[in-house]
C-alpha positions in Angstrom: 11.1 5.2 -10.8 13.5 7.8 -12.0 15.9 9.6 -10.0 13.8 12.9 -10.9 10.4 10.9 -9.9 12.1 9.6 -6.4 11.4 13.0 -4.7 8.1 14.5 -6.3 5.4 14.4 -3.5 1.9 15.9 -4.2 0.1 16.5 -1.3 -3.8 16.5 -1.7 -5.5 18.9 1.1 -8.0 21.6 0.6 -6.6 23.5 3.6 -4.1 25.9 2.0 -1.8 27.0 4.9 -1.5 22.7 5.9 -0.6 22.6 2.0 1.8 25.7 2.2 3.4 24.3 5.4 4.1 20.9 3.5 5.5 22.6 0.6 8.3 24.9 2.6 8.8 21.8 5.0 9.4 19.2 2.7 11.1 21.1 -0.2 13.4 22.4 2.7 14.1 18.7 3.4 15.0 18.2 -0.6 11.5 17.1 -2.0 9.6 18.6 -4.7 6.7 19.3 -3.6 3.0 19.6 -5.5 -0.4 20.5 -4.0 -3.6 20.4 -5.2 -7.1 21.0 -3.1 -9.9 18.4 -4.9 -9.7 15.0 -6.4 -9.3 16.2 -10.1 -6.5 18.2 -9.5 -5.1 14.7 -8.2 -6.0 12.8 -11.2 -4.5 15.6 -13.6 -1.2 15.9 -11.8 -0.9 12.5 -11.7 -1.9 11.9 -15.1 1.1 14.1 -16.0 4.0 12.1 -14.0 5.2 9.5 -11.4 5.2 10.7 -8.2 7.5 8.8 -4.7 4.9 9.3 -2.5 1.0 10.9 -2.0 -0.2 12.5 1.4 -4.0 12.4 1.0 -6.6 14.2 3.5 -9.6 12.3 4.3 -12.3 14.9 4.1 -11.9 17.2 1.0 -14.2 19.9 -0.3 -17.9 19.5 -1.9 -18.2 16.0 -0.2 -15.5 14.2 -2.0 -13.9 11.9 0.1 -10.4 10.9 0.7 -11.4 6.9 0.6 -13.1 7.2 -2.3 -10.2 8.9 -4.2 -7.8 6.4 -2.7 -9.9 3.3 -3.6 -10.1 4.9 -7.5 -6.4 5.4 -7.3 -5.3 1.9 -6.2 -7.4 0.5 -9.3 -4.5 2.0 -11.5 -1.3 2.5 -9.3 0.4 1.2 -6.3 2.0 4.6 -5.2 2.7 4.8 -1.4 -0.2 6.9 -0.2 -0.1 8.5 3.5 -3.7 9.4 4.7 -3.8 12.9 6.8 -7.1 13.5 9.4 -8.7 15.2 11.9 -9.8 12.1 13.2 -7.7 9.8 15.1 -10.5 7.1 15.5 -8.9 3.5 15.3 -11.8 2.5 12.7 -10.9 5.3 10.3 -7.2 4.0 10.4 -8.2 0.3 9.7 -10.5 1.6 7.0 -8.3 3.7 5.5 -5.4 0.7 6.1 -8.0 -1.7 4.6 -8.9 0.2 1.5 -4.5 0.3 0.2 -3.2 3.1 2.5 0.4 2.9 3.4 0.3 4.7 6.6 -2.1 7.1 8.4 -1.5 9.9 10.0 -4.1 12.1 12.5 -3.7 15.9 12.6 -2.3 18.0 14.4 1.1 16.2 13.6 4.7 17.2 14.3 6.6 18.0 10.6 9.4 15.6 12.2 7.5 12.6 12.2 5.6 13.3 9.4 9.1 13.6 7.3 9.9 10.2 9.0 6.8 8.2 8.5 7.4 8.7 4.4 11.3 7.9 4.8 9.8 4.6 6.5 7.4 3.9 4.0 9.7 4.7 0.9 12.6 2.8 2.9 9.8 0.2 2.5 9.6 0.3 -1.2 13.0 0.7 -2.0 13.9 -2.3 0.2 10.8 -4.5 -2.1 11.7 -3.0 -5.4 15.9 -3.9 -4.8 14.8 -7.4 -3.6 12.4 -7.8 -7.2 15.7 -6.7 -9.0 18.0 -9.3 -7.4 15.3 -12.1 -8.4 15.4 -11.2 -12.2 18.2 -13.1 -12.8 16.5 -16.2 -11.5 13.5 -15.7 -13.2 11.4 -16.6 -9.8 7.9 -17.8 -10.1 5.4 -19.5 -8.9 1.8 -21.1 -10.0 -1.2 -22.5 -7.7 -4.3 -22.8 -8.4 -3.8 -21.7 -12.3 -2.7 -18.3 -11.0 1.0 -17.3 -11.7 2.9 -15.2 -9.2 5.9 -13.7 -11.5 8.5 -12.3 -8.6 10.9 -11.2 -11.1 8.7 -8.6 -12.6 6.2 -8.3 -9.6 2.9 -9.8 -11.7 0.0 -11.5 -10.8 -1.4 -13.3 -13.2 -5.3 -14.9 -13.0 -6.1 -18.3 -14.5 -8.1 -16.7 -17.3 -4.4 -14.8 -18.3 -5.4 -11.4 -16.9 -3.0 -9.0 -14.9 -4.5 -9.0 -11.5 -3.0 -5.3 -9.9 -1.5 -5.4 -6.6 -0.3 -2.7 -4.0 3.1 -3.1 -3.2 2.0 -4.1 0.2 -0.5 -7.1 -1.2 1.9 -8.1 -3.5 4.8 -9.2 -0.6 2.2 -10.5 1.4 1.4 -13.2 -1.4 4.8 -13.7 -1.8 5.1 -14.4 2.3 2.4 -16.7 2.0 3.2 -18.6 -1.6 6.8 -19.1 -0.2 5.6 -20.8 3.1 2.7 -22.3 1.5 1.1 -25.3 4.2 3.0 -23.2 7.2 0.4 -21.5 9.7 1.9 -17.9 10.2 1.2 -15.8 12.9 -0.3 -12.2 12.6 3.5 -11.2 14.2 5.7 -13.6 12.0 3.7 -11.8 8.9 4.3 -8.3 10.6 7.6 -8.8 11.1 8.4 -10.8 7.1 6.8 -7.9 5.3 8.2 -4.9 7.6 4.8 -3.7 8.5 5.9 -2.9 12.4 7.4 0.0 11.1 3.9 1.3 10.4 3.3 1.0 14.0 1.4 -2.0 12.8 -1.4 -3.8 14.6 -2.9 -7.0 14.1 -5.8 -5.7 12.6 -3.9 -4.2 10.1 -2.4 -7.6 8.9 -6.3 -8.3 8.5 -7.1 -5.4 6.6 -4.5 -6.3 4.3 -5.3 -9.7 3.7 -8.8 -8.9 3.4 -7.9 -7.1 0.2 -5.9 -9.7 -1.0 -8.8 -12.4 -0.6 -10.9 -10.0 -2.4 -8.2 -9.7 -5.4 -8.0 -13.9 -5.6 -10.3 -15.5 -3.8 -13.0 -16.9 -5.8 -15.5 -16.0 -2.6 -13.6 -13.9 -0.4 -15.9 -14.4 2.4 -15.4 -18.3 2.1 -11.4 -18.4 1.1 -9.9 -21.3 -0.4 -6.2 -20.1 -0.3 -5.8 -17.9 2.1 -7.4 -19.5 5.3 -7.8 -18.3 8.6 -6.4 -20.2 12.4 -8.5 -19.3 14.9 -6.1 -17.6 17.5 -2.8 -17.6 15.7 -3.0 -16.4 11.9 -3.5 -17.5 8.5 -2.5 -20.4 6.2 -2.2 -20.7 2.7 -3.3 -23.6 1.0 -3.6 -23.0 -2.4 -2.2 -26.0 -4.9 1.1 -25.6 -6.7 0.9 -26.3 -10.3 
């Protein structure tokens, strides 16, 4: 990401004095700022350009919703996307966690810690993209199970040869678990390895997560092979090197 793409937000959110309050907040704090109101406004603006980050409300006009537009989106990009409301219902958040969001966020909110839940979750990034940069070098990579896990450029390979797309967040967490493969990690040694307790991270969020990830390698995610469950203390990974 360019230094011109680092601080372009677009906010998506059909209420247009939450939209305008974004706008002055954020640009005052040295963001540009976009907003659009519907789900093809999104796909235009982001057809045009990168963005750093993506505040996206869960209920949007005519119907559309919010986790729909978000599943569409992480088919084609791994941009950090922060879900916005009215519902603070714990099931919501793990959906919404479980479906690729970075972080979720119930209205009303305070500007403050809105402004400092996306410096968390683009400290987040930053801190994976410097770490893929210092690999290159070394040319990291890994194979198991005919898949090829490329650290270096941060690509997932699948047996067949096909790029396999993975959020930023699904792709450390198979480069937690490739890296310890055999060791039995605990929902809190994973929390803690891919810096999710700074997304005031619960264990069901670790699940969420993996959950995708079965679904993206798994040949039957609901009776995994690699990625295997402890009862009581966390997941393994057993997939075979070579």
């Amino acid at each position: 990401m360019t230094d011109k793409e680092a601080d372009r937000l677009l906010v998506v959110d059909d209420d247009p004095r939450i939209a305008q309050m974004l706008i002055r907040y954020f640009e005052d704090n040295g963001y540009r700022v976009t907003a659009v109101g519907n789900g093809a406004a999104m796909r235009t603006e982001l057809s045009k350009g990168k963005f750093a980050a993506v505040f996206l409300d869960l209920m949007l006009p005519r119907g559309e919703s919010g986790l729909e537009l978000l599943k569409e989106l992480r088919n084609t990009s791994d941009v950090p996307v922060l879900m916005l409301t009215g519902q603070d219902d714990v099931t919501d958040k793990v959906v919404g966690l479980e479906v690729g969001a970075d972080d979720y966020i119930a209205k009303p909110f305070h500007l403050r810690e809105l402004l400092a839940r996306l410096r968390t979750v683009l400290r987040r990034r930053t801190a994976s993209d410097t770490g893929a940069r210092q690999e290159v070098n070394g040319e990291e990579s890994f194979s198991f199970d005919g898949w090829r896990l490329d650290i270096s450029r941060r690509k997932l390979t699948s047996p067949a040869g096909d790029d396999v797309s993975l959020t930023t967040g699904e792709f450390d967490m198979l480069v937690i678990f490739v890296k310890n493969h055999g060791r039995v990690l605990s929902r809190e040694t994973l929390m803690d390895l891919t810096r999710s307790r700074n997304l005031e991270a619960f264990d069901r969020t670790i699940d969420a997560q993996i959950v995708r990830l079965r679904k993206k390698i798994e040949n039957d995610p609901k009776d995994p092979t690699l990625i295997q469950s402890v009862r009581g203390i966390g997941y393994v990974f057993t997939g075979r090197p070579g």
